[in-house]
SELUM-51720 format. One line per 2 residues: for each residue x, y, z of C-alpha. Coordinates in Angstrom, 1 decimal. Layout:
! residues N
X Y Z ~ ...
END
This chain:
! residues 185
-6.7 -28.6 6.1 ~ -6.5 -28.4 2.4
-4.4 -25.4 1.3 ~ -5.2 -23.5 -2.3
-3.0 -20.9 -3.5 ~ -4.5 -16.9 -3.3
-3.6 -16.5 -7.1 ~ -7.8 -17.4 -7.2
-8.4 -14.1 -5.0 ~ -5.3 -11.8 -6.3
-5.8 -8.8 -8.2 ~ -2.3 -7.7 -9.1
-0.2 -5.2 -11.8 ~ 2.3 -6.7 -12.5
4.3 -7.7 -15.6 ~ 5.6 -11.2 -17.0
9.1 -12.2 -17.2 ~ 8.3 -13.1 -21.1
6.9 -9.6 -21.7 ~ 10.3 -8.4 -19.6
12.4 -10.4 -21.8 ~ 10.8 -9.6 -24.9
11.5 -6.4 -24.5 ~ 15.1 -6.5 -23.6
16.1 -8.8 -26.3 ~ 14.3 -6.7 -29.3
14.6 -3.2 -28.1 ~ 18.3 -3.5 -25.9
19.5 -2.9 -22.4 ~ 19.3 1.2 -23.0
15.6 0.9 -24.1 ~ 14.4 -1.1 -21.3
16.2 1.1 -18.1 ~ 14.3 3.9 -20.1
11.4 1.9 -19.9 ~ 11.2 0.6 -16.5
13.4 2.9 -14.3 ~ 12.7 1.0 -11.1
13.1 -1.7 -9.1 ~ 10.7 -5.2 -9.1
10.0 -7.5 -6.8 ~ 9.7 -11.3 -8.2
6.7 -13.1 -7.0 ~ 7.3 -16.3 -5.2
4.7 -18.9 -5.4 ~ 3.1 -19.6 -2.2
0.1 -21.3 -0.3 ~ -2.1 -19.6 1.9
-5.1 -21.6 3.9 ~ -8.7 -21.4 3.0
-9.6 -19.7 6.3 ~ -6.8 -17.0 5.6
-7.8 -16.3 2.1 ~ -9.8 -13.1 3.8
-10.4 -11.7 0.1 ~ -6.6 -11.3 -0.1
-5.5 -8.9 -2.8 ~ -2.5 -7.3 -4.0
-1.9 -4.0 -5.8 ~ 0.0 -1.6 -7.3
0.1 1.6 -9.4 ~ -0.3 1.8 -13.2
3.1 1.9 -14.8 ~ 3.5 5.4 -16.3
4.2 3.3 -19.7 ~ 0.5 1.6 -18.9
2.4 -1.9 -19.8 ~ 1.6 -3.6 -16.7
-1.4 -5.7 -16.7 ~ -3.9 -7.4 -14.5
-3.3 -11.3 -15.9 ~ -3.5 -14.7 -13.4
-2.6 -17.1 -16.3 ~ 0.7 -17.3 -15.6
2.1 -18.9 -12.1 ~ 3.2 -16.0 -9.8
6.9 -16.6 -10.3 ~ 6.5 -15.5 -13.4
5.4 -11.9 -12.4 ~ 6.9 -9.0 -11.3
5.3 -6.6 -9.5 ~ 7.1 -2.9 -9.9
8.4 -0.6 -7.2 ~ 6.9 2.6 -8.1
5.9 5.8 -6.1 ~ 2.2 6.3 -5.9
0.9 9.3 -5.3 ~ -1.4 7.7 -2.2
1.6 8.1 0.5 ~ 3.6 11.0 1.6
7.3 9.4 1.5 ~ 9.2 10.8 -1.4
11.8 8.1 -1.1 ~ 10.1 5.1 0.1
7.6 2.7 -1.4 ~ 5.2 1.8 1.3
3.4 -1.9 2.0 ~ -0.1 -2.4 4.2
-3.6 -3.0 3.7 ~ -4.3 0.6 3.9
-5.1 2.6 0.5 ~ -2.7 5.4 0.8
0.2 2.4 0.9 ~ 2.2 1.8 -3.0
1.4 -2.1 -2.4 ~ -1.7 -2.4 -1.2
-2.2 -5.8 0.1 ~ -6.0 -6.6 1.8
-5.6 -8.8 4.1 ~ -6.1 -8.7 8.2
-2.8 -10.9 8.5 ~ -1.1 -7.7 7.2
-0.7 -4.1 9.2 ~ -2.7 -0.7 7.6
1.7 0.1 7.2 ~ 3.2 -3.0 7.8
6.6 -2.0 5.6 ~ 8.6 0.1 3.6
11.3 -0.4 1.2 ~ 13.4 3.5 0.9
15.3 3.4 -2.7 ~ 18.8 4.8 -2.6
21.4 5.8 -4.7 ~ 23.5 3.4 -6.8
21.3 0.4 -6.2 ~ 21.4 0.8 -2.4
18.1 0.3 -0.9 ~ 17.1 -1.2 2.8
13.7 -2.4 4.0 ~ 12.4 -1.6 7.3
9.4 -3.3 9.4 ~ 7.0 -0.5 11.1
5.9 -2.7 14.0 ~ 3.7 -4.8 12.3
1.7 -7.8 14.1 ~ 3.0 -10.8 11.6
6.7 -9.4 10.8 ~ 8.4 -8.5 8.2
11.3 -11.1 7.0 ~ 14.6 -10.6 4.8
16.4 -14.1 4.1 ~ 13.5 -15.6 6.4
14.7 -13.3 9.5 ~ 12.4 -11.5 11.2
13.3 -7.8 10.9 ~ 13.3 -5.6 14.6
10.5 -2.8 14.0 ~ 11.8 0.2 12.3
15.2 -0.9 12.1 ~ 16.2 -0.4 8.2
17.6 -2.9 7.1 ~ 20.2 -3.1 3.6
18.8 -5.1 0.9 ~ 20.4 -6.5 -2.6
19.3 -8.5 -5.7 ~ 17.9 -11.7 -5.2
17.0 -11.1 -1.6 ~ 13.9 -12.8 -0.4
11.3 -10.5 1.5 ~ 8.6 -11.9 2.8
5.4 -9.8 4.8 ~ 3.0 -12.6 6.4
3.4 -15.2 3.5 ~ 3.6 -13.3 0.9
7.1 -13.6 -0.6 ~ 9.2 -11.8 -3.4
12.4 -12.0 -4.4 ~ 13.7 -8.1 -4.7
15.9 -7.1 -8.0 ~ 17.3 -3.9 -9.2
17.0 -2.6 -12.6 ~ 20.1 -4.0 -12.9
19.1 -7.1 -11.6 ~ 16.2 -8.0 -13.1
18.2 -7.5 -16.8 ~ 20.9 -9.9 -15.1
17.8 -11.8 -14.2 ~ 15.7 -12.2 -17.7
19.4 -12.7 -19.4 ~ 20.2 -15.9 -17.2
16.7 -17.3 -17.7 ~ 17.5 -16.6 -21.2
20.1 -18.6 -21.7 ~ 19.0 -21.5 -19.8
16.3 -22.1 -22.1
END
């Protein structure tokens, strides 16, 4: 079976790493945690089959800034999707994942569970992701999480819900992040 990527079928808000960069070289480390108080998740490239396409979308709030934009030009590793409370969910603390709309990442696919994860946001960078019994799992590091089990997450962890993968980065983070791609240009 031939497999395509979902970028054809992805609607997404997201922001490029460019665009990130940008930012933090001309405007400085204060300006951009201003600017984008949150966390991101880094898209990871991946392949889904034809016969699990399903339609598959992805997406997110608005930024309050209204910066993030809808754009599949670039490869998904080069976006970054923000972890930002909607106002669709009830969870102060947690940003929610499923293919139901009341979820902060709404991704529309049968592979993935109405609310099929959540990521809680702590203090000082602490944050932990937790599995709600979903049908496909929910993976940290490529292990399979037990169903609402928190568990502690850092920069540059890999999350993964079905196949849909992202690396997860702190504010913090993602500036280490942009900085190192910087200077290995």
């Amino acid at each position: 079976m031939v497999k395509r990527s979902y970028m054809d079928d992805l609607e997404i808000k997201s922001v490029s790493l460019a665009d990130l960069s940008e930012v933090l070289t001309k405007q400085g480390e204060d300006y951009f945690r201003r600017l984008y108080p949150c966390s991101f998740l880094l898209l990871a490239n991946q392949l889904v089959s034809e016969d699990e396409i399903d339609s598959l979308q992805l997406k997110t709030i608005e930024s309050v800034t209204g910066d993030f934009k809808s754009s599949l030009s670039l490869t998904m590793s080069d976006r970054l999707v923000p972890l930002l409370k909607s106002n669709r969910n009830v969870f102060n603390s947690r940003i929610t994942i499923g293919r139901a709309p009341n979820n902060d990442i709404i991704i529309s696919s049968h592979k993935i569970s109405r609310l099929h994860a959540m990521i809680v946001l702590g203090d000082n960078d602490l944050f932990t992701v937790m599995d709600m019994g979903s049908s496909n799992g929910t993976f940290v590091n490529e292990i399979r999480l037990e169903p609402k089990k928190p568990v502690p997450i850092k920069d540059g962890d890999l999350l993964r819900v079905w196949r849909i993968a992202a690396e997860f980065h702190t504010v913090s983070g993602t500036i280490r992040l942009l900085k190192e791609r910087a200077t290995s240009k």
